[in-house]
C-alpha positions in Angstrom: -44.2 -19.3 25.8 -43.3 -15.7 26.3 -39.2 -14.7 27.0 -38.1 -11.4 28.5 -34.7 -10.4 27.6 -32.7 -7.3 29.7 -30.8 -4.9 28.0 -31.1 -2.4 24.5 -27.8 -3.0 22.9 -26.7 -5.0 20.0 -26.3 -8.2 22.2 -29.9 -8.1 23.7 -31.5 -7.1 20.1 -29.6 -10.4 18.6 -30.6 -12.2 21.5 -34.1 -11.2 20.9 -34.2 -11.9 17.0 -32.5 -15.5 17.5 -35.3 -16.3 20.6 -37.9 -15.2 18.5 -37.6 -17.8 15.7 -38.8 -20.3 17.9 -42.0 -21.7 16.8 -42.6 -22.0 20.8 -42.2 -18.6 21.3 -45.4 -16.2 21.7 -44.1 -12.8 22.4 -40.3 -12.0 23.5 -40.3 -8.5 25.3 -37.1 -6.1 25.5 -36.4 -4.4 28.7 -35.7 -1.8 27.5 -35.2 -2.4 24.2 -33.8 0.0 21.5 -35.2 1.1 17.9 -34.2 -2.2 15.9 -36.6 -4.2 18.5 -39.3 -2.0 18.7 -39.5 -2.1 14.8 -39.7 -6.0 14.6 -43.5 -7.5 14.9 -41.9 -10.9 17.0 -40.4 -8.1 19.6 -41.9 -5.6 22.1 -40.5 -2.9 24.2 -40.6 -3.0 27.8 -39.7 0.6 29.7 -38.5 -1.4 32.9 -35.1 -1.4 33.6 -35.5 -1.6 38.2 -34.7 -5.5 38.8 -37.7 -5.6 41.1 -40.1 -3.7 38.9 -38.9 -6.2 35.9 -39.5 -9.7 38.2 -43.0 -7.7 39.2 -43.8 -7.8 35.2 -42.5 -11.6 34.6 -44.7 -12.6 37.2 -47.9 -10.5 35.5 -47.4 -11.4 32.2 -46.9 -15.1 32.5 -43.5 -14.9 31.5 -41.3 -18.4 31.2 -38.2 -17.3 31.2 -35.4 -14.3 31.5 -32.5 -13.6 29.7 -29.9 -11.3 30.8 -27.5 -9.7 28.4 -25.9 -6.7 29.6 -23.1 -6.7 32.9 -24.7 -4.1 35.4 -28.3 -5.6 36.2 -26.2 -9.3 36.7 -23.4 -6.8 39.5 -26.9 -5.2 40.9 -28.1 -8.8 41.7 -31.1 -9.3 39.6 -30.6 -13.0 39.4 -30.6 -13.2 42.7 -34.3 -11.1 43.0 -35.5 -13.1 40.6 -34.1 -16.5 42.1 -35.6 -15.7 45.2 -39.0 -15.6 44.0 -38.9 -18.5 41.6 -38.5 -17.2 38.7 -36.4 -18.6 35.8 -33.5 -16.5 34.1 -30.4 -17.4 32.8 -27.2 -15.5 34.0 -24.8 -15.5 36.9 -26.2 -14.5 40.7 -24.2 -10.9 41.9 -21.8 -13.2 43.6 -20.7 -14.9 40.2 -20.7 -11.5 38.3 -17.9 -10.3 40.3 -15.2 -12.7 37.6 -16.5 -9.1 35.8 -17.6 -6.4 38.0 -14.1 -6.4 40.2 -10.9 -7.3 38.5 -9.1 -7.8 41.1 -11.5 -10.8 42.2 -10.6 -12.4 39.0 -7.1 -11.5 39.4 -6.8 -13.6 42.5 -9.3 -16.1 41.6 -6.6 -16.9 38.7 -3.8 -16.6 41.1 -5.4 -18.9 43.6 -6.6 -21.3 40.8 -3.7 -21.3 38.7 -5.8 -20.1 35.5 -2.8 -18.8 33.1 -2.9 -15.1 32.7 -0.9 -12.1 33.6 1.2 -11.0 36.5 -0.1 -8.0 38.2 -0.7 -5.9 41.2 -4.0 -4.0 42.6 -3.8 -0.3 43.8 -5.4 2.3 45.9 -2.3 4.4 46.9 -1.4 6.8 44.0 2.3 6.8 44.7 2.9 3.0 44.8 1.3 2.9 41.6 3.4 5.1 40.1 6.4 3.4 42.2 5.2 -0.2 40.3 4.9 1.8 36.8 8.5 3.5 36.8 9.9 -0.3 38.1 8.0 -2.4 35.5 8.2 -0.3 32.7 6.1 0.0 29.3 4.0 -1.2 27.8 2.3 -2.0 30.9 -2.2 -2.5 31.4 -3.5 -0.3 33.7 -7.0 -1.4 34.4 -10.1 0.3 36.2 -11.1 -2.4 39.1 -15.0 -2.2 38.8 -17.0 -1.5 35.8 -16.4 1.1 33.2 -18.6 0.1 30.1 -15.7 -0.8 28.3 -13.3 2.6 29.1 -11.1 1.0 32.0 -9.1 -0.4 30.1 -5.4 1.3 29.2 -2.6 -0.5 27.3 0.0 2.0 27.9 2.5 1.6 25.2 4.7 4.3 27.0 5.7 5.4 30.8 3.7 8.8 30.0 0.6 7.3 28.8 0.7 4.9 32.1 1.4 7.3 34.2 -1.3 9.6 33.0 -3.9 6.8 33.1 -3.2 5.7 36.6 -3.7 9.7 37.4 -7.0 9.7 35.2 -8.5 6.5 37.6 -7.0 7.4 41.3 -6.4 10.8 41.3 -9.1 12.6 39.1 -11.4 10.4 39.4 -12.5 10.3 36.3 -14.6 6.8 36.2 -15.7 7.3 39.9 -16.2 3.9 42.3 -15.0 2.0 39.0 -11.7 3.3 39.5 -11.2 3.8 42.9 -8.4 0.6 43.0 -7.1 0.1 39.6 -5.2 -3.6 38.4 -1.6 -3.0 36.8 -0.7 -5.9 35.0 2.3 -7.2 32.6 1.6 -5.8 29.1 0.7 -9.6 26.6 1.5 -9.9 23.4 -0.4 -11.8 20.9 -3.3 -11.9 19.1 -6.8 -12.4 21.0 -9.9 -14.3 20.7 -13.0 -14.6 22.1 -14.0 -18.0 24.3 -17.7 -17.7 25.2 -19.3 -20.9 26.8 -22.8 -21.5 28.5 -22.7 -22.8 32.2 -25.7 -24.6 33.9 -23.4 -24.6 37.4 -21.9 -27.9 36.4 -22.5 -28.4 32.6 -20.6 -26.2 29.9 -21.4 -25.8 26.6 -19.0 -24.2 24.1 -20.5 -21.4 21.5 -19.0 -20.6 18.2 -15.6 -19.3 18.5 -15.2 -15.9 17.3 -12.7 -12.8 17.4 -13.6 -9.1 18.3 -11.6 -5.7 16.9 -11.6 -3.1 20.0 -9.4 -0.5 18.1 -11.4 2.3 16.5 -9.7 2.9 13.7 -7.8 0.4 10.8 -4.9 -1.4 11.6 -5.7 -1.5 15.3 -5.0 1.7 15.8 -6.4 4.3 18.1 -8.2 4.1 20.8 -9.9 1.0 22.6 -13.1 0.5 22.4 -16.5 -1.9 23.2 -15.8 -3.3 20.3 -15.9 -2.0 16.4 -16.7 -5.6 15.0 -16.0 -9.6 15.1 -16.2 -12.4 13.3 -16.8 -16.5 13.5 -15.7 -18.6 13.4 -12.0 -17.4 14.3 -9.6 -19.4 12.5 -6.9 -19.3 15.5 -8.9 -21.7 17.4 -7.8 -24.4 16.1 -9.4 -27.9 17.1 -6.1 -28.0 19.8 -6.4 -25.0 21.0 -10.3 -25.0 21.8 -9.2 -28.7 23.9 -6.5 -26.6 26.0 -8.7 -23.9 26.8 -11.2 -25.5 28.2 -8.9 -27.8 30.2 -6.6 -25.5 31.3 -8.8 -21.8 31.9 -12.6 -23.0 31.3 -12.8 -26.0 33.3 -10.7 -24.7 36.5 -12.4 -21.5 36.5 -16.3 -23.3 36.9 -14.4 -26.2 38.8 -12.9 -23.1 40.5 -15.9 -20.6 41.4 -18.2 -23.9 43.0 -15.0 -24.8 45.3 -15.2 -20.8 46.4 -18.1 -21.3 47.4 -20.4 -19.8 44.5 -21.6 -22.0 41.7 -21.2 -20.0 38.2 -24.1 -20.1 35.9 -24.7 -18.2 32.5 -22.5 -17.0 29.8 -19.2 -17.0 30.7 -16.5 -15.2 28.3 -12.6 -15.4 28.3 -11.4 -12.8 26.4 -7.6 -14.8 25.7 -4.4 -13.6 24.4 -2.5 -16.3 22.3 1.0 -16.0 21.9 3.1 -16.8 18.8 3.7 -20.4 20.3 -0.1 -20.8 20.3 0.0 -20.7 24.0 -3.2 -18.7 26.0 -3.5 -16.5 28.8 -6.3 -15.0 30.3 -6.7 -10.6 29.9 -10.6 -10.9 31.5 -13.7 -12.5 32.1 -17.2 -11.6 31.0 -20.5 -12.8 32.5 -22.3 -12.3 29.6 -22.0 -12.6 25.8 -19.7 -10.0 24.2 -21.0 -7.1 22.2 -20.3 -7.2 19.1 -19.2 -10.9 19.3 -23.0 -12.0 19.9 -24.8 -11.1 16.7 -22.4 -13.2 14.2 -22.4 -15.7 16.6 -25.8 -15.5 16.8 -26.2 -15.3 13.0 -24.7 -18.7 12.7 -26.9 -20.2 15.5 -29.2 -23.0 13.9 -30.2 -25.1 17.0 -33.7 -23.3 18.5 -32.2 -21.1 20.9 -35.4 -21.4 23.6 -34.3 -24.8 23.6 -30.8 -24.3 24.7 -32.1 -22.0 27.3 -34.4 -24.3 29.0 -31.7 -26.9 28.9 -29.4 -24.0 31.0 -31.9 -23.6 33.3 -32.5 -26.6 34.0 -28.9 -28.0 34.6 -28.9 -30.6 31.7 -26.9 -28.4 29.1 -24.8 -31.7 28.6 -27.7 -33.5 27.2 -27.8 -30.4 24.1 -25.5 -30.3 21.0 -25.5 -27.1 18.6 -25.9 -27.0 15.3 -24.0 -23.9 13.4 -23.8 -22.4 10.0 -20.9 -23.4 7.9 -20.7 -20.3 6.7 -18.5 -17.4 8.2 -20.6 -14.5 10.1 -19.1 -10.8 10.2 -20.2 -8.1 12.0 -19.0 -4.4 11.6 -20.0 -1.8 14.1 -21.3 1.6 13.1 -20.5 4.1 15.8 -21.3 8.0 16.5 -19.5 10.7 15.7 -17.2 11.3 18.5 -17.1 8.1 20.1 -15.7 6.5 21.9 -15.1 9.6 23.9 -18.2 11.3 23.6 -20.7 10.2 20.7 -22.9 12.4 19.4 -26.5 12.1 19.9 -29.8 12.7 17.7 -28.0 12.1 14.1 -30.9 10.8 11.9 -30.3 6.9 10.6 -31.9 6.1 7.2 -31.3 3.3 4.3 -31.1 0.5 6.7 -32.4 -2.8 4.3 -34.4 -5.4 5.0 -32.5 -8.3 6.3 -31.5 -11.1 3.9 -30.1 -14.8 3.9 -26.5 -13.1 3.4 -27.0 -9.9 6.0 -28.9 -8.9 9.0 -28.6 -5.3 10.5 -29.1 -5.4 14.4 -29.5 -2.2 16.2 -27.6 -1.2 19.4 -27.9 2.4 20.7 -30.8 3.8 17.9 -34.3 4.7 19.2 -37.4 5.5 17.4 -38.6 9.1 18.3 -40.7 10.2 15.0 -37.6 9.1 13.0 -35.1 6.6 13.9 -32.2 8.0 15.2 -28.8 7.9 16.9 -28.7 7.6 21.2 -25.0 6.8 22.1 -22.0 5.4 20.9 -22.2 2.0 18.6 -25.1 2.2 16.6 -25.8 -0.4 14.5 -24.0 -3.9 13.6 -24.6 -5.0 10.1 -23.4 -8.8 9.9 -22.7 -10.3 7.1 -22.4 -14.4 5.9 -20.6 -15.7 3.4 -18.6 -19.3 2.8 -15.6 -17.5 3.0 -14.6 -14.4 5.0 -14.1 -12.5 2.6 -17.6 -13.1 1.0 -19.0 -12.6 4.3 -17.0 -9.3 4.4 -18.2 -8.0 0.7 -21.6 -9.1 2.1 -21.4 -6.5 5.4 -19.4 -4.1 3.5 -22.2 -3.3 0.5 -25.0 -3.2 2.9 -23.2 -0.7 5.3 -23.3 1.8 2.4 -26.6 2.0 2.0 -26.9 2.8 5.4 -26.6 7.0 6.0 -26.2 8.9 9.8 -23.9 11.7 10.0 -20.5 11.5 11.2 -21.0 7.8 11.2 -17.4 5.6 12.1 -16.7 2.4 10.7 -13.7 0.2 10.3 -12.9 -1.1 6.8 -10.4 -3.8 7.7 -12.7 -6.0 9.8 -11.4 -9.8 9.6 -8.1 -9.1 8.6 -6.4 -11.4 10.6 -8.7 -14.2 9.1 -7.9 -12.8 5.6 -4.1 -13.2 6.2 -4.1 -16.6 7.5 -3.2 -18.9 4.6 -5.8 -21.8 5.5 
């Protein structure tokens, strides 16, 4: 069968590489694609990105079944298009998406659903935002409503830096409709993982638990990012805590969504904050995989992926179990020089090896244009396995210096957390 899969990040060219090593599979096709998937033989680029234009070119080419990985094409409604004319994809309709595209739908989905998470107030009025500010206090969240590719999101760890990113969002307008309203809410300490879970409308299916690094720089520090790098499994999901998430946020928010009216299906992500009692709140939802979460997780994927995909489909993911590597998967981001603020373009990428049992190098914003080279702001994700995370680590670590762009931006610290668990 042949498989279309949207996007040209890291996400869609690990979503591509896992879909393709089904023996079922004839051809998958990347719209659009990057450099990474245009240089693998089981992969080919597709220069669509216009939801209509893309359900025009399922429909030619015989094509089984869609995959959607990145956030915008879901808000535009290109589940819906392609619903409408009987076509098969896997992610949430534009109704669903909005868990991501507005935060302050989630917000009061949680309220009204009594999903744990934090308290908070939406915004339009400069002035009362700053009123709230000055009254709560920092640190304090200030939080573009719509979507910002990863860049509305503040934690304010002072009054200044609060007040100054309320003035970036309302007043100057810097992330346009995106910030028009902006979410204010209590400031949650903790340390986060990632929850990602397939829904068939009904049916959930849990993925490998894993934890993302959004700082730029060691130590968490700096600023937030997409993501620099994540590992899984994450070893502060305990067996408990994986029962109480999907009881108390995962359940409710599918039982939740169908009740509102609008049955969820695709990848749904909670990014959770877990206090030191072990007890976890909700910061955000996803309706998609998260970038760079998805190639380790992806890494460790043994059951045939097309499979699991028909099954989601289909509504029967309860009748599926996976089967995962024992090993731990690491991935550590690459990024531009000058990102995440403004990443510098055209930088030449060479050394990149050929992929191994212990390491696999997906590509995110790299295109082919004579020479490979750099087109925004995370580049490459080099994931390494190993039976411990540290291996797994030594594993990424000695293939991302072979690796050569200018100005390139890496973390060295990725799994730290993992590393200073005693377990």
């Amino acid at each position: 069968m042949k498989i279309l899969v949207v996007g040209s990040g890291g996400r869609e060219h690990a979503l591509a590489w896992k879909l393709a090593q089904s023996e079922r599979v004839q051809m998958v096709y990347v719209a659009p694609g990057n450099g990474g998937t245009a240089a693998d033989a089981r992969l080919k680029n597709v220069n669509i990105s216009d939801p209509l234009a893309l359900a025009e070119f399922v429909k030619q080419e015989h094509i089984g079944l869609t995959v959607v990985g990145p956030e915008t094409p879901l808000a535009a409604g290109i589940v819906n298009i392609f619903r409408d004319q009987g076509l098969k994809i896997f992610g949430p309709t534009k109704e669903a998406a909005q868990l991501e595209s507005s935060k302050d739908f989630a917000k009061s989905f949680m309220q009204r659903h009594a999903i744990p998470t934090a308290e908070y107030q939406t915004f339009s009025d400069v002035k009362a935002a700053h009123d709230y500010i000055a009254q709560k206090g920092a640190p304090i969240v200030i939080k573009a409503d719509g979507l910002a590719a990863g860049k509305g999101v503040v934690v304010a760890m002072s009054l200044e830096e609060a007040h100054a990113a309320v003035d970036m969002m309302l007043s100057d307008n810097k992330l346009g409709d995106a910030g028009a309203r902006v979410v204010i809410e209590e400031f949650l300490a903790g340390e986060e993982a990632s929850f990602i879970v397939m829904v068939d409308g009904k049916n959930i299916l849990p993925l490998a638990t894993s934890q993302d690094h959004k700082r730029l720089l060691d130590n968490d520090q700096g600023p937030n990012t997409g993501g620099m790098g994540a590992y899984s499994p994450a070893p502060i999901v305990t067996p408990q805590l994986h029962a109480r998430v999907m009881r108390e946020i995962i359940d409710p928010t599918v039982q939740g969504m169908a009740k509102d009216g609008i049955v969820f299906t695709g990848f749904l992500y909670a990014g959770l904050m877990i206090d030191d009692h072990g007890n976890p709140k909700t910061l955000e939802f996803n309706c998609r995989m998260g970038d760079p979460e998805t190639q380790p997780i992806m890494a460790r994927l043994k059951t045939d992926l097309v499979t699991v995909m028909e099954h989601a489909v289909n509504g029967t993911l309860d009748t599926i179990e996976l089967e995962w590597d024992r090993r731990t998967a690491m991935g550590i981001v690459m990024a531009a020089a000058g990102y995440p603020d403004a990443p510098r373009k055209g930088d030449l990428i060479s050394g990149i090896p050929a992929e191994t049992v212990d390491c696999v190098t997906f590509h995110a914003s790299t295109a082919v244009d004579g020479q490979l080279k750099v087109t925004g702001g995370r580049v490459l994700c080099v994931v390494g396995l190993g039976d411990t995370v540290k291996v797994a680590q030594k594993h990424a670590y000695e293939t991302i210096e072979k690796i050569h762009f200018d100005g390139a931006q890496y973390r060295r610290d990725i799994g730290w957390r993992a590393l200073n668990k005693k377990h």
